[in-house]
Each structure stands twice: as structure tokens, then as C-alpha cells.
N, C-alpha and C positions, 0 to 999 in steps of 0.2 A: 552489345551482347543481348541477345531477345530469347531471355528467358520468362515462361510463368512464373506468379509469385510462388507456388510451391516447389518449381524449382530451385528458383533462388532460396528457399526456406531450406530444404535439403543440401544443398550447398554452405548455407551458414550453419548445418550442424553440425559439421566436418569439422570446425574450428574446434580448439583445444585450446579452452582458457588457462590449462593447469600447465600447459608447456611454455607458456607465455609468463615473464615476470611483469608485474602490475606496474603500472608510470605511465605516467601522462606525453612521456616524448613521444611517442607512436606517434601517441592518433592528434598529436599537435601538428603532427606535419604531417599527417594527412589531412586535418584542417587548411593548412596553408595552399597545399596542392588543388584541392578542393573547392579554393574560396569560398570555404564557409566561416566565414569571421568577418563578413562584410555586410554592413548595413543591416546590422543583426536587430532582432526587436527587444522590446524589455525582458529582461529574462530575470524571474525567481526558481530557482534552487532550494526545492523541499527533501532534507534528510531526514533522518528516524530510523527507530529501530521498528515502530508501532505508527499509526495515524499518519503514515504519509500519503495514500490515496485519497483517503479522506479530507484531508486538507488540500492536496491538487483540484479533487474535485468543487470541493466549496470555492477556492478562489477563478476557476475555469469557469462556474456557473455565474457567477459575480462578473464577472469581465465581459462574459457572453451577454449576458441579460442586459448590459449595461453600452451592448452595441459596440465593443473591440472586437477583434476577429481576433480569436485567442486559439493557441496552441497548446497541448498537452501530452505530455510524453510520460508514458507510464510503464511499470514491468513486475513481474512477468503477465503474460496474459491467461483468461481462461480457456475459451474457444476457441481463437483466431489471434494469428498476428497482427492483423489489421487493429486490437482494439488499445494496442500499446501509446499509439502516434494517430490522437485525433483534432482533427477541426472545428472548432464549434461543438462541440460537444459528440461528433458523428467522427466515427472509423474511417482511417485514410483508405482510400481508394487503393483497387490492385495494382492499379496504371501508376498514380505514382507513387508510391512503393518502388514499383518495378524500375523505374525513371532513375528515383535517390539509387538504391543499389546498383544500377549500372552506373551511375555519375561516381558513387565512391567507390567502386573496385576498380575503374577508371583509373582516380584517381593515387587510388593506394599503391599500385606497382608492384614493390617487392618488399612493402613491407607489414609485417603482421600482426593482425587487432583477432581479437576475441569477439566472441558471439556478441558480449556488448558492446563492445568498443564500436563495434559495422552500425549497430542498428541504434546507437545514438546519431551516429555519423549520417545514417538516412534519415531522422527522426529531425534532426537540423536542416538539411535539404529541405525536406519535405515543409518546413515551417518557412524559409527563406522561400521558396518556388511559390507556398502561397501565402507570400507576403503577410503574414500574423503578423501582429501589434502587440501581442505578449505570449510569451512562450513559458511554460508550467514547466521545470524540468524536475522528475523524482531523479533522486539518486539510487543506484542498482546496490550497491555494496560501499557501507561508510561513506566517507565523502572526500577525503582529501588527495586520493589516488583513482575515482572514481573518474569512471568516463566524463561524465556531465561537467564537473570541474574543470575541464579542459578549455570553457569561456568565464566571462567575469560575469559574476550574478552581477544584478543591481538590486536584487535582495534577499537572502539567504534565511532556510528557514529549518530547524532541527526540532523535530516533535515531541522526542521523545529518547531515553538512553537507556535502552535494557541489554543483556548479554545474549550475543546471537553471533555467526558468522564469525564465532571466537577464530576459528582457524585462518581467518586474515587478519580479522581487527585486533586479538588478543582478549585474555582472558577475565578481565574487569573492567568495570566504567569508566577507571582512570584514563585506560588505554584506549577503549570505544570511546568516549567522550573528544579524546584528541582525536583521532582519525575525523569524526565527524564534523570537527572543527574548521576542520580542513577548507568547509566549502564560504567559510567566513572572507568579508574584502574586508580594506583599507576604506572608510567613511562610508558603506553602506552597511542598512540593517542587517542585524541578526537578531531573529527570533527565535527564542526557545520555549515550549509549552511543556519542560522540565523543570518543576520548581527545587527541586534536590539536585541540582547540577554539580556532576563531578567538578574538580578543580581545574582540570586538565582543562576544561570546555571555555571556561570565565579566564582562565591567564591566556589561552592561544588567541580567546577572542580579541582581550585587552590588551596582547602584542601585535595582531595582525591590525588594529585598529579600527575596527568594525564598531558601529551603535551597537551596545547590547541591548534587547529587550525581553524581559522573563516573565514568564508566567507567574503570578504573586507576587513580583515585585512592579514590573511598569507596567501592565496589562494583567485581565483577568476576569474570572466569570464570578460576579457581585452576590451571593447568596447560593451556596449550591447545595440545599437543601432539598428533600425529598419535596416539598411543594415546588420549587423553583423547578424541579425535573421533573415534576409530571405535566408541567401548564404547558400552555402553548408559545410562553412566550418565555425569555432568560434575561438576564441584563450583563452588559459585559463593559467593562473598565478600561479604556485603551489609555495610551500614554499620555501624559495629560491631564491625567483624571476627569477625562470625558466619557460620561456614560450615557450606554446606549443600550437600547432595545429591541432585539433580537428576533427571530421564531426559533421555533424547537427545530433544532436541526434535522433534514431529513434523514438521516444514518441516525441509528437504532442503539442507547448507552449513554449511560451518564457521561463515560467518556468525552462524546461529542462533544459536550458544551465546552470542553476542553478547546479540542481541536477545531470547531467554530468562532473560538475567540482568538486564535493563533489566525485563523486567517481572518476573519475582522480587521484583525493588528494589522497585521500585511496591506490589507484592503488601508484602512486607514494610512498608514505610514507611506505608501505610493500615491494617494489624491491627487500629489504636485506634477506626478508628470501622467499617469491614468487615474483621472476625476471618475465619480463614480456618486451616484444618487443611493438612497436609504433604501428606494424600492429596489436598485436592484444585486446590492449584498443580501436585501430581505430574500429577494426572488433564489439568488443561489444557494443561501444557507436553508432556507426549506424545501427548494426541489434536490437536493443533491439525493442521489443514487447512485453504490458502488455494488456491483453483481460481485455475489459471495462474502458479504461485510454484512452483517444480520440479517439477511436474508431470509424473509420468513413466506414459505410454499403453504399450498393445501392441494394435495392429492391421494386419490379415493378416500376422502372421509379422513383425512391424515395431519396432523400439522405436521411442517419440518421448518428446522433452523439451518441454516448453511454460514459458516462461520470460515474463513480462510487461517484461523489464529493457527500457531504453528512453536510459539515460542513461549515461555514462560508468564512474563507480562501480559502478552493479549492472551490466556490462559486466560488468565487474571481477572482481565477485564471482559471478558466472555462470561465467565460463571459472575460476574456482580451484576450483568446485563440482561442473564440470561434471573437471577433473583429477582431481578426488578418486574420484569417483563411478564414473569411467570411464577409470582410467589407462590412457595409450597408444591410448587409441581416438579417430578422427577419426569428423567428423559430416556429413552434408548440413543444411544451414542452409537455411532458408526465413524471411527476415527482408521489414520493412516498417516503416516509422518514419513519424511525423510530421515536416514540414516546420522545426518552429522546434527538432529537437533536432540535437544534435552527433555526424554519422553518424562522421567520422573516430573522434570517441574511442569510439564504439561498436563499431566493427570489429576495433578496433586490439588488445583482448587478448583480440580470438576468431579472430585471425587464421590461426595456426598449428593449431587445430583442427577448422579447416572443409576438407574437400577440393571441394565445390562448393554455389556461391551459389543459390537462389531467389528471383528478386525481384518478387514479387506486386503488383497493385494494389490500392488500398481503396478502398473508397464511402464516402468521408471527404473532406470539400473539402479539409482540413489537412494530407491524405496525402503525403509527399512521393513525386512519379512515381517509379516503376519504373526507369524509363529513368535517371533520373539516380542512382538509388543504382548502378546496374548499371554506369555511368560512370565513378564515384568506384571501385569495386572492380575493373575493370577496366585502369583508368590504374594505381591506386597497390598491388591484391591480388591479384586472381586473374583472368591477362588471358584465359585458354582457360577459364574455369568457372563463366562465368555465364549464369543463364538467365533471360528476363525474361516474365512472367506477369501473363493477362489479371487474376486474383484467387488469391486462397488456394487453392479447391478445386483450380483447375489446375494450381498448384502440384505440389500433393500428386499429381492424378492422374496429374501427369507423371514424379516421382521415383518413384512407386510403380510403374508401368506400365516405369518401367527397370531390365533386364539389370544395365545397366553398374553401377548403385550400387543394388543390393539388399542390402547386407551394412550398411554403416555408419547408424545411430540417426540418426533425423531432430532437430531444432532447429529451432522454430517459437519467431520473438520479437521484439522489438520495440515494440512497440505491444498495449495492451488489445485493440483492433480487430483483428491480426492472431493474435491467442491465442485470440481469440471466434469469431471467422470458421475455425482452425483444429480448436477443437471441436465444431462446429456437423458440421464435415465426417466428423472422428473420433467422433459420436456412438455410441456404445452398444461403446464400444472397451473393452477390460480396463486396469481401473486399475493398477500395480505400485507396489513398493515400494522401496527402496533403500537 
């Protein structure tokens, strides 16, 4: 089948996840058809509802630095599909991309996977063809019915449990908690960098018979103190009560030392069968970069923040970030969400650091209108300070084009779509650092 990849990319948008019920029989046998279950490499399985790129990327840089030929599978993307399913830290090729999708449409027949279900299915390809030695798998949605789950980790990793994606997972942590649990084995690690773990999480763990390892209790970052997060360096407690000595994580937030010590753990707890030297966990956990995860711009004379946060939690953890980074200083906000998330809790602790709203449109059926975030932040936030926008660029041309608010750093966030659509506009802008 000799299609280009934006063929085949149009062709996988035709798929219809919502016609599709969720289970792993599919695409198990399209695995089997496939022979993608063969001579498979190490494989960790990072879940969350928060910090799972973040943590893909710290243990892909660690792996890399450290001379495996490591694979990483990530979603969704910003600018390309190429940047989901990379080698060594670089974007798989169009060639093979194109290769894995014709081998698994091939393979598949008649029967039917979703937009994620294909693009793990070539994301596995793609890792088996060039023979990785460790393959990063993020999970798409929960974990227990998740595409990714459909191989056995050898070490499972859950970041984080906040409420999102209620309309699959369900409406509390209980319920998210077990779903996520999902991607737990028999005698290999589970990591969790949730020290408040639902119950759900710790009894399915402790039925399926997986190592638990928790943040606070086996593992953890030793001092997390406003000195210990401004230094350059952190100390972090692995199982064992072996402590070690860190750098300040490349990604931007107290948060990180978090999610640095979760893959640490990870890092530690695999030695036995991928060994790895001090320099180069060191090397990973300080070069790591993830585009649109604090992301911090300078264009015409301008800061900007680019933040992907979208859900309540990383709300959360955006505005303690965005305190830290930038005490005392207020922002113009240029936000845009999808329809099925919870704009109140999104608002709610960046409330007091925005002095005026932007609310953009997307070219996204899922978007929710303009008009109505502008609504909500008008009735219950900011009744004199909102502005509502054909799309992103206009946004931006219109805060930048004004007098009035030329002094205060912009905040672009919400949505993949509105972090992509804001760097598409900020192209060729100077990167900074903080």
C-alpha cells in the first residue's frame, strides 16, 4: 500500500473511536497477526493523569545518555505526528512510519482499532524494526483497557491521579485509581509518585502482585524546601534508603523534583537488567525538554509561558510554578480548552494571576466556544477583562498590538491545540530559560 505519511494520517482520521468499545481483544490479535510480541525490548509503561511526559522524557534521556538505543512513544503530538514515536531522542522518520502502517493494516484485516489502537500498533513496529533495547510506552487513556497494556511492562509507572477523562475512567479517584491500575504485573515494579493513593490503586496493586513503590513511603525527594528548589542540585531517597544527588531538573516546577525522583526510582530499580552510570541519569534529568511543558518564549520584547495544563491538577501545578518562577508578577492569559474538561477547576487557581483573559477559537470540533469560556469568566472572574478571539494568532496580535498591556508576560494554555497554534505564530522566537 504506497501511501505518503499525510495520507495515511487522513486515512487514520476516519477511524471512530466512539463507535468502537474499548478492550484489548482487538488489537491482541492484531499483535499476534503482526508478530509484534516477538523479541520485544524492556518495556516501562508510564500512566498519569499529570507528569507522564515528563517522566518519559527523563528516563529516554537517561537510557540515551547512557548508550541503549531507547524508544519512546508519546501522545498526542504538537506539530507532527512523527514527534509521538522517537528514536533516540529524534522523530521517526516518514519512511518508517509509512512501513509500520502498511505492515499493520496488512496485518489487521477486518478487524477494528481506533486512531490509538493503529498508532501504538506502528509505534511497536517501529521500535521492533529498529531494534530498541528499551521502549518508554506513555499510556493514551487510563491504563487497564489502554492500548499500550496490551504487552507486559517489566515496569509500570503511574504519576499521578487526578480527575479527567471522567467519561471513560469514571467520576473519582477510586474509580480512576483502579483503571490506572490496570497497567500493574505480577512480580514487576509499580511506581507511584502519588503519595495520597486512592485505595483502589494499593489493593489491585496488591492482588495483581506487582512490587509497590510510593512516593513518601519507598522513594522520594529528601528536603523539598524552597532552598532545595531553587539550587542546582536536589537529593532524592530511592528504595533502600539510598540517597542520591540529583540536578535540578530540566522541566520548569517544584513539581519536577517529583517526577525526577519517580524516574530515578525506575532508573534505579531496572540497574539489573539496564545498568546505567550517575552521569548519565545526571545527563537525562538535566537536559530533559518537553515542547509546551513551561515553556518559556521572548518575542518582540515579550515573555511568554506555553503550558499544555488542561485539567484541574496541572491548573494547580501551573499557577505554584508560574509563583515561583515569577513572584508578584501578573500575566495576560490566552487560554482555550476542550469541551469535555472542567474549565471552573481550571481557572480557579490562576485566578488571581491573570489581569486579562484571551479566549481564542480552535479548529477542533471538541473545542469548547469562545463565547462560552468568556461567559463563565465573566459571570464568576473577570467581568471588565475578557477578550474573545477569532483564533490564537488574533489573540496574540491583539495583546501584542496593545498599549495598555505591554508590560505583563503572556500565558498561552489549555489545550495541545492552543500551545501548537501558539507556537506556530511565535515561530522563530528566542527560547529562555528559568
Amino acid at each position: 500500500m504506497d501511501r505518503s505519511l499525510p495520507q495515511w494520517l487522513a486515512w487514520l482520521e476516519q477511524l471512530h473511536p466512539q463507535e468502537i468499545e474499548m478492550g484489548l481483544e482487538r488489537i491482541q490479535q492484531v499483535i499476534a497477526r503482526a508478530a509484534l510480541d516477538r523479541q520485544l525490548p524492556i518495556l516501562i509503561t508510564v500512566g498519569g493523569t499529570n507528569g507522564k511526559g515528563s517522566v518519559v522524557e527523563y528516563l529516554g534521556g537517561s537510557y540515551f545518555a547512557g548508550g541503549y538505543r531507547t524508544g519512546s512513544y508519546t501522545s498526542p503530538h504538537l506539530h507532527v505526528f512523527n514527534e509521538r514515536i522517537r528514536i533516540n531522542g529524534v522523530n521517526a522518520s516518514d519512511k518508517l512510519l509509512c512501513d509500520a502502517f502498511a505492515h499493520v493494516e496488512a496485518a489487521r484485516g477486518d478487524i477494528s482499532l481506533t486512531y490509538f489502537e493503529f498508532t501504538t500498533l506502528v509505534a511497536m513496529h517501529v521500535f521492533l524494526d529498529q531494534q530498541v533495547e528499551v521502549a518508554i510506552l506513555e499510556v493514551g487513556l487510563g491504563g487497564r483497557l489502554d492500548a499500550v497494556n496490551a504487552w507486559d511492562t517489566d515496569c509500570a509507572v503511574i504519576t499521578s491521579i487526578g480527575i479527567d477523562h471522567e467519561a471513560w475512567l469514571g467520576n473519582d479517584r477510586e474509580a480512576i485509581g483502579f483503571e490506572k491500575a490496570g497497567i500493574a504485573r505480577t512480580g514487576r515494579p509499580l511506581v507511584v509518585g502519588e503519595a495520597q493513593c486512592p485505595a483502589s490503586l494499593t489493593s489491585h496493586a496488591h492482588a495483581t502482585g506487582a512490587t509497590l513503590y510510593q512516593i513518601g513511603d519507598e522513594f522520594g525527594v529528601v528536603g523539598t524546601g524552597t532552598d532545595t528548589a531553587a539550587s542546582n542540585t536536589f537529593v532524592c531517597e530511592l528504595p533502600g534508603k539510598q540517597q542520591v544527588t540529583l540536578p535540578k531538573p530540566g522541566l520548569a516546577g517544584p513539581h519536577q523534583l517529583n517526577n525526577a525522583s519517580v524516574a530515578a526510582t525506575v532508573l534505579h530499580l531496572m540497574k539489573d537488567v539496564l545498568p546505567l552510570s550517575d552521569d548519565a541519569v545526571a545527563t537525562g534529568i538535566k537536559g530533559a525538554r518537553v515542547p509546551g511543558r513551561m515553556q518559556y518564549l521572548q518575542h518582540d520584547g515579550r515573555e511568554f509561558v506555553l503550558d499544555v495544563a488542561h485539567n484541574p491538577a496541572a491548573a494547580a501545578r501551573l499557577a505554584t510554578t508560574l509563583k515561583e518562577q515569577f513572584p508578584g508578577q501578573k500575566f495576560v492569559a490566552v487560554l482555550a480548552l476542550m469541551q469535555d474538561k472542567d474549565l471552573d477547576g481550571v481557572l480557579q487557581p490562576l485566578q488571581t494571576l491573570i489581569e486579562h483573559w484571551y479566549c481564542p477559537g480552535l479548529d477542533v470540533s471538541r473545542a469548547l466556544a469562545p463565547a462560552e469560556t468568556a461567559a463563565k469568566l465573566k459571570l464568576d472572574y473577570a467581568p471588565e477583562q475578557v477578550t474573545i478571539c477569532i483564533d490564537v494568532g488574533s489573540a496574540l496580535d491583539q495583546l501584542l498590538g496593545s498599549s495598555a498591556l505591554s508590560v505583563p508576560p503572556v500565558l498561552v494554555f489549555g489545550s495541545f491545540f492552543t500551545v501548537a497554534d501558539a507556537l506556530r505564530y511565535l515561530k522563530g522566537s528566542t527560547e529562555q530559560s528559568q
